[in-house]
N, C-alpha and C positions, 0 to 999 in steps of 0.2 A: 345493777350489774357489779360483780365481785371484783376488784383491783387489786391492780401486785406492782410491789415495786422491781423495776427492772435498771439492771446496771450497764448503762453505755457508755463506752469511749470516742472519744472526737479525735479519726483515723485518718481524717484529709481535711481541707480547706481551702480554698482557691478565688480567686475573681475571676470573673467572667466579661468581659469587652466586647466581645464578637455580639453578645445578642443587649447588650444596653448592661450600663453599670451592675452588677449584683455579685453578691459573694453565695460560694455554692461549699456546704460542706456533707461529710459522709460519717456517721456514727454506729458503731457496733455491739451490739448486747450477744458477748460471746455464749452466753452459761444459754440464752433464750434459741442461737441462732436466727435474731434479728438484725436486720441491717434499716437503718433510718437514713432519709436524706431531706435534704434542704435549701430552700434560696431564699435571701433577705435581699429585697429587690426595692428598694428606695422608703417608705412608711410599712412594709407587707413584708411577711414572713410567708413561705408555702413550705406545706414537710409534709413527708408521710414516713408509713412505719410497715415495711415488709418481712417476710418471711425469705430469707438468704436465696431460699429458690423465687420466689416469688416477685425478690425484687432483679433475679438474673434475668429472669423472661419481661418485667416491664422498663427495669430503671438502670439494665446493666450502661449504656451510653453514658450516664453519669460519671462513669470510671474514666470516661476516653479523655482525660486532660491528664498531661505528666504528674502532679499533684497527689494522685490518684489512683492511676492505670494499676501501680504497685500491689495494691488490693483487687484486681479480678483473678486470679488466679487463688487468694485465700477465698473470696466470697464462693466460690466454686465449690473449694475442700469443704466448705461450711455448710452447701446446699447438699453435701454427702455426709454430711455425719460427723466429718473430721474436726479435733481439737485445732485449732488454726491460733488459738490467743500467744502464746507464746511466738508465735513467726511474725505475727501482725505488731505487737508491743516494740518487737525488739527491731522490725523494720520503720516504725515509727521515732521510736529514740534514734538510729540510725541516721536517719534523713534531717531529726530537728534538734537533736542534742537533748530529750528530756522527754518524760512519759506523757502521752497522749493526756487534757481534760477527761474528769471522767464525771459522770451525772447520773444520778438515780429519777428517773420516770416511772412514772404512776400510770400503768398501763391495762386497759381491760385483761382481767386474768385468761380470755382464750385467745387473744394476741399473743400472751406469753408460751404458748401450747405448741412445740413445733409440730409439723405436719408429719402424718407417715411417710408421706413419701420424701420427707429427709432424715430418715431415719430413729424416727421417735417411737 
């Protein structure tokens, strides 16, 4: 299967209490209109890697911590089409004083493919 490298920023982070120790963070591949999420929950990592619409209909609940909420409203603009990197970077520097981590992932090249139905 063909790969591509794909450029994400790490857009939230957070602990999580209410359901047992674990830190939850949320990452975006603006150029792909991907959005990634994750929890590293004691020895165990869990992530997956959606399509900005695809993770509003399974994983938008992920956003519902203050941490985070910040971004449902770009993940939206993003499952339409819309350029969102620049609102999302510079609400990020905003909230922590300094530009999001940012990571290159090696991803199946039809993960990187956005869907028609967001505009592609």
């Amino acid at each position: 299967m063909p790969m591509r490298d794909v450029v994400f920023h790490q857009v939230a982070e957070w602990d999580r209490e209410d359901i047992g120790p674990r830190c939850v963070w949320v990452w975006i591949a603006f150029d792909d209109r991907l959005v990634a999420t994750g929890e590293h929950e004691g020895p165990d990592d869990h992530a997956g890697v959606w399509s900005a619409s695809a993770f509003l209909d399974t994983w938008a609940g992920r956003l519902d911590d203050p941490a985070a909420r910040w971004l449902t409203p770009h993940v939206h603009g993003m499952a339409r089409g819309e350029d969102v990197r620049e609102a999302v970077l510079a609400g990020y520097v905003e909230r922590h004083g300094h530009p999001p981590t940012t990571t290159v992932w090696n991803l199946p090249a039809r993960r990187s493919v956005p869907s028609e139905a967001e505009g592609a």
